[in-house]
C-alpha positions in Angstrom: 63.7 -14.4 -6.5 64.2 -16.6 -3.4 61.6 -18.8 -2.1 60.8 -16.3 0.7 60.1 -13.2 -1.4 57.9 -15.8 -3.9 56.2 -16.4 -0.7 55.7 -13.0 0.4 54.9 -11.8 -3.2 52.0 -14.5 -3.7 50.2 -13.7 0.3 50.3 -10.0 -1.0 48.5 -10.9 -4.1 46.3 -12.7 -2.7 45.5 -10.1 0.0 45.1 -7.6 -2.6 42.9 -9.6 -5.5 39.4 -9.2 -5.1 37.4 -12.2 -3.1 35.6 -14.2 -5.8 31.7 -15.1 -4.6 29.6 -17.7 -5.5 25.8 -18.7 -5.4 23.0 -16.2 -3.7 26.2 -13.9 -2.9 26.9 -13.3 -6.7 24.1 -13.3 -8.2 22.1 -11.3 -6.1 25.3 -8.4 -6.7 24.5 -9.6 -10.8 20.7 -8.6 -10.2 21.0 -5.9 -8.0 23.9 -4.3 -11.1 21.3 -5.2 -13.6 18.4 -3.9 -11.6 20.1 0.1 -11.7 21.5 -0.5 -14.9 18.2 -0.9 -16.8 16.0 1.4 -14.4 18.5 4.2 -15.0 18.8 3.7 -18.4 15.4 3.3 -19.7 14.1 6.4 -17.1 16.5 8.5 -18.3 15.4 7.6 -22.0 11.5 8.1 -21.6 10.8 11.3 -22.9 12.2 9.2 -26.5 10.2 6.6 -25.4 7.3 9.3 -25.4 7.6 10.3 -28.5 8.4 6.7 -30.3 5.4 5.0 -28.6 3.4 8.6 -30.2 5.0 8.1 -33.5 4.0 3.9 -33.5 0.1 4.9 -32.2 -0.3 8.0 -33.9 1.5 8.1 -37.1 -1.2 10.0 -38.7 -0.5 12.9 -36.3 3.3 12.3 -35.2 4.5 12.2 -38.8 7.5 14.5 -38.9 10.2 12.1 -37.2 12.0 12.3 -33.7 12.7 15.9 -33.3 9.3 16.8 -34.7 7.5 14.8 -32.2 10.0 16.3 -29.5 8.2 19.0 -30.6 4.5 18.5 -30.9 4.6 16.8 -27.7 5.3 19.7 -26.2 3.3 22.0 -28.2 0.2 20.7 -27.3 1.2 19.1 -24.2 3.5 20.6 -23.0 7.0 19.6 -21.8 6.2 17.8 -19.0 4.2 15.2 -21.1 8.0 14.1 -22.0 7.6 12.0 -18.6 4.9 10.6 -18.7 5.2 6.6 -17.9 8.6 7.6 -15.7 7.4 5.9 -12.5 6.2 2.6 -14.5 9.3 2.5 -16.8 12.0 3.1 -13.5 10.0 0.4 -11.4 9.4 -2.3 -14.1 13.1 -1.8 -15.5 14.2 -2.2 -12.0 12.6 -5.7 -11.9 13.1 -6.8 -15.4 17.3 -6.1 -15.5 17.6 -7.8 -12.1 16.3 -11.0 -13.7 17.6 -10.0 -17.2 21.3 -9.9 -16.3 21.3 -11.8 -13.0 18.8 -14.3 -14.8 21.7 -14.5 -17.9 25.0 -14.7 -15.7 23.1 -18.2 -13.7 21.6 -19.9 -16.6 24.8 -19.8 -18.3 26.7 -21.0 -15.3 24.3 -23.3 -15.4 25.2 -24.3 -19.0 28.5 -24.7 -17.9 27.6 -26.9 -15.3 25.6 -29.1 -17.8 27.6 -29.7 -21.0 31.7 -28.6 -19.3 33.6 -25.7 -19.4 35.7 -26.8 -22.9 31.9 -27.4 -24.4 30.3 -24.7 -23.4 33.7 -22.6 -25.0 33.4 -24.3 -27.9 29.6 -23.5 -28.5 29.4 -19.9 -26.6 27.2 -18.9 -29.2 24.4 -21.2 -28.2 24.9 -20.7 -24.4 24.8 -17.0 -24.9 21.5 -17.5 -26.9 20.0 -19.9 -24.8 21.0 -18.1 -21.5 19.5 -15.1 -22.5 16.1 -16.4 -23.8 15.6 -18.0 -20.1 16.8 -15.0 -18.4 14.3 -12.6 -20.4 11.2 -14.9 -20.4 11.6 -14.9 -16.3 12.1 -11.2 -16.7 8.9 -10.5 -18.9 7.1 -12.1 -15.8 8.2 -9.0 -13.7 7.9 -6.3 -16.2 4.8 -6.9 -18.2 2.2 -5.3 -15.3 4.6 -2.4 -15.3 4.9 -2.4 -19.1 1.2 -2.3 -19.6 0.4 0.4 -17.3 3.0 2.8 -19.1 1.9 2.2 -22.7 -1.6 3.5 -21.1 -0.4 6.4 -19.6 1.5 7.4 -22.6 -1.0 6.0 -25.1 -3.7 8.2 -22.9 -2.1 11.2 -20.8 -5.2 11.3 -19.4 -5.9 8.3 -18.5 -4.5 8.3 -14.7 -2.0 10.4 -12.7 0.9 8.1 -12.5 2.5 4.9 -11.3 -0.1 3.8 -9.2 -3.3 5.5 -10.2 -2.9 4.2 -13.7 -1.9 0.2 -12.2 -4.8 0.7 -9.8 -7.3 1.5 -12.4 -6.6 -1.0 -14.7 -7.1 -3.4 -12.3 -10.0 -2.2 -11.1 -11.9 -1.7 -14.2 -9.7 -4.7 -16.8 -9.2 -7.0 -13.8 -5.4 -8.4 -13.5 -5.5 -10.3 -16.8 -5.0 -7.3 -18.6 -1.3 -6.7 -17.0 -0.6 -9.8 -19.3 -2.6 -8.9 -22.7 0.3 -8.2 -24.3 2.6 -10.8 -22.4 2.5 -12.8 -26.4 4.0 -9.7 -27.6 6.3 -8.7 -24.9 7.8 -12.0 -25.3 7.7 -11.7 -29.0 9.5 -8.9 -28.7 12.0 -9.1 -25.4 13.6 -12.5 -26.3 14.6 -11.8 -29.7 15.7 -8.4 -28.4 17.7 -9.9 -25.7 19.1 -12.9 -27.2 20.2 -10.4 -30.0 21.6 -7.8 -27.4 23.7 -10.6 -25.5 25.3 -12.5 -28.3 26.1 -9.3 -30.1 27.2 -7.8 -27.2 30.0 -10.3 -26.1 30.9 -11.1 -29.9 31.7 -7.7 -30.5 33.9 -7.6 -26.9 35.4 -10.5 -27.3 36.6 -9.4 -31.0 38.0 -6.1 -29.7 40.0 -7.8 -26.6 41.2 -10.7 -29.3 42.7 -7.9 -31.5 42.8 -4.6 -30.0 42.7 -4.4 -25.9 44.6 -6.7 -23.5 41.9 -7.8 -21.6 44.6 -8.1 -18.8 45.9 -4.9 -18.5 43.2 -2.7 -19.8 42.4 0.5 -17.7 39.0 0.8 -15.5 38.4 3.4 -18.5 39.1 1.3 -21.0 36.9 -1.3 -20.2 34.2 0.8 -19.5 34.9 1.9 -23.3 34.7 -1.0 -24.6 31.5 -1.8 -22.6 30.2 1.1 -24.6 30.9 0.5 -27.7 30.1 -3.2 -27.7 26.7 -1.7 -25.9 26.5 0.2 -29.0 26.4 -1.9 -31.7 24.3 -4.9 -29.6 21.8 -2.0 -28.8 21.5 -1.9 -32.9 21.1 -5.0 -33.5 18.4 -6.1 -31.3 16.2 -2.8 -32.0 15.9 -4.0 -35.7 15.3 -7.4 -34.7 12.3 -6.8 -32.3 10.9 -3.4 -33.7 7.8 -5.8 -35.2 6.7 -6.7 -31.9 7.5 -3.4 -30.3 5.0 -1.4 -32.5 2.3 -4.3 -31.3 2.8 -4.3 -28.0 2.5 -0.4 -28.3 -0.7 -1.4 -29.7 -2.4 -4.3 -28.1 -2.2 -2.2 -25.1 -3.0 0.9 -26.0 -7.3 -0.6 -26.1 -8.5 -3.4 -24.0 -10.0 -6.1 -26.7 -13.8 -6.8 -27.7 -15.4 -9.0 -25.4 -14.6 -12.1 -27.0 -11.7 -11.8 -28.6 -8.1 -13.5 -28.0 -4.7 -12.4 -27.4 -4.1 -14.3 -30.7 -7.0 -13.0 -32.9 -5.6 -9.8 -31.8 -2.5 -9.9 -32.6 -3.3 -11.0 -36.3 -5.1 -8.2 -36.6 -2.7 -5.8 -35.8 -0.3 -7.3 -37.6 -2.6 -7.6 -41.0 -3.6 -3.4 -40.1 0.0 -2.5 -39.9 1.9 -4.0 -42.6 5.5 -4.2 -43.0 6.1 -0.5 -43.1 3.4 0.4 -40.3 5.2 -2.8 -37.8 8.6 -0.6 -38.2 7.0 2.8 -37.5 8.9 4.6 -34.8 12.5 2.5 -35.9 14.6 5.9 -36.1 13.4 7.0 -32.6 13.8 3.3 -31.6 17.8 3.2 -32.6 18.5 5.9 -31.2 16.8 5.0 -27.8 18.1 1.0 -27.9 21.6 1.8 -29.0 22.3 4.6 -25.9 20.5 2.9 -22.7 22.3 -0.4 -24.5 25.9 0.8 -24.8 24.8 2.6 -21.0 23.6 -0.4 -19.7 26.5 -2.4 -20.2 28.7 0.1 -19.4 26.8 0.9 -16.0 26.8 -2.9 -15.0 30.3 -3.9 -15.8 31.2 -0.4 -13.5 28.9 -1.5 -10.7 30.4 -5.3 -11.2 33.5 -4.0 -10.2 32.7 -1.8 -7.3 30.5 -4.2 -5.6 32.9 -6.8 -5.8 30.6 -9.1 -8.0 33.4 -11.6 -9.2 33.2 -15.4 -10.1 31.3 -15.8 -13.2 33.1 -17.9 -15.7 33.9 -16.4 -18.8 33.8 -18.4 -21.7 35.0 -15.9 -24.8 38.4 -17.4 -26.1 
């Protein structure tokens, strides 16, 4: 090939590759991909939400699994009870995957930046963990108000008629300090769950594109497989880990505390009331929930990634 048609052949690629960002430009796409990601995800997902946050407060009464909670939900409820907590879960999801993935994709540039591209390689595991467990406790921040306010409506389907009744009157009557009661167990629960989801996540990917998909070549469809898959298995993973703190954070909120008593003292409580079998109530409904709006999650925001435009993060995976 003469010089010339090199020449040509390289101002072509160039026009045609897409435009890698950098700073506010990127990770604002990063949040804004994370943001529908997790909204559409965990909305779609809340009538399973419904029925695992019954099965974990109720189990007396919601004692015949997933399908039979479908179904006395909407025997006594009827099926519209199936959405209850919609409006909280879409708007705090929203908020929390914006900071979630757009949180994870800058702190770990950030790690990068700190210890070097070749030592950040070399210990991926620990930026991945690290990355995540900053990204989620910025997150928390956002989604705990939001988080609170469904567990109520759920908890108590009278309680208030949506969104902003039910945020309205727990402010009025708790005062804003109950938004964060369960902030302790959110934390307990989210960081685990997303440090978990992360690092399984991009070991899983990373093993399949090492052995079984050219990274470089792969179709759109491909990828967005292997997004799933990897979702899949990362969506296990971190449901297990963090079903403990799920069932008391399901709890802690479900009743405001007696006057006097500590986020702490409360949390022992709980904990001594459950039990190891009562702390993994719900787990079934839980997998099955995690490991879909997981593996749809990271499927959504690598698709979004690429249709936006949202490239220039380094990759560290081998």
């Amino acid at each position: 090939m003469s010089a010339a048609l090199k020449d040509a052949k390289q101002q072509v690629d160039a026009a045609v590759a897409p435009k890698k960002l950098s700073g506010v430009d990127l990770y604002s796409r990063f949040a804004f991909a994370g943001a529908v990601c997790c909204s559409v995800t965990h909305g779609c997902l809340t009538p399973v939400d419904v029925v695992k946050t019954r099965i974990q407060l109720d189990p007396a009464t919601y004692n015949r699994g997933m399908i039979g909670g479908f179904r006395q939900v909407i025997a006594s409820e009827g099926a519209g009870a199936l959405l209850t907590g919609a409006g909280p879960t879409f708007a705090g999801y929203f908020l929390q995957g914006a900071f979630k993935f757009g949180g994870y994709e800058f702190f770990k540039q950030q790690s990068i930046s700190l210890f070097g591209y070749e030592n950040a390689k070399n210990n991926r595991t620990a930026v991945y963990l690290a990355s995540s467990a900053c990204a989620e406790f910025f997150a928390d921040i956002a989604l705990c108000p939001l988080e609170a306010t469904r567990i109520r409506l759920v908890s108590e389907p009278t309680f208030a008629n949506g969104l902003i009744g039910g945020f309205t009157k727990i402010a009025k009557t708790e005062g804003f300090g109950a938004f964060y009661s369960g902030f302790g167990p959110i934390l307990f629960k989210q960081v685990p769950y997303t440090m978990a989801k992360f690092v399984v996540y991009e070991k899983v990917a990373e093993s399949i594109y090492q052995n079984y998909v050219d990274k470089a070549t792969a179709s759109n469809g491909m990828n967005t497989a292997v997004n799933l898959g990897s979702g899949l298995i990362a969506g296990f993973a971190a449901a297990i880990v963090s079903q403990p703190a799920d069932t008391m954070l399901s709890k802690i909120n479900k009743t405001k505390g007696l006057p006097g008593e500590g986020t702490t003292s409360r949390l022992i409580k709980i904990a001594k009331e459950l039990g190891l079998k009562g702390s993994f109530g719900g787990l079934g409904a839980r997998l099955v929930m995690v490991g879909t709006l997981t593996a749809g999650q990271f499927a959504i925001y690598g698709d979004i990634k690429r249709v936006i435009g949202a490239v220039g993060g380094v990759e560290i995976a081998k």
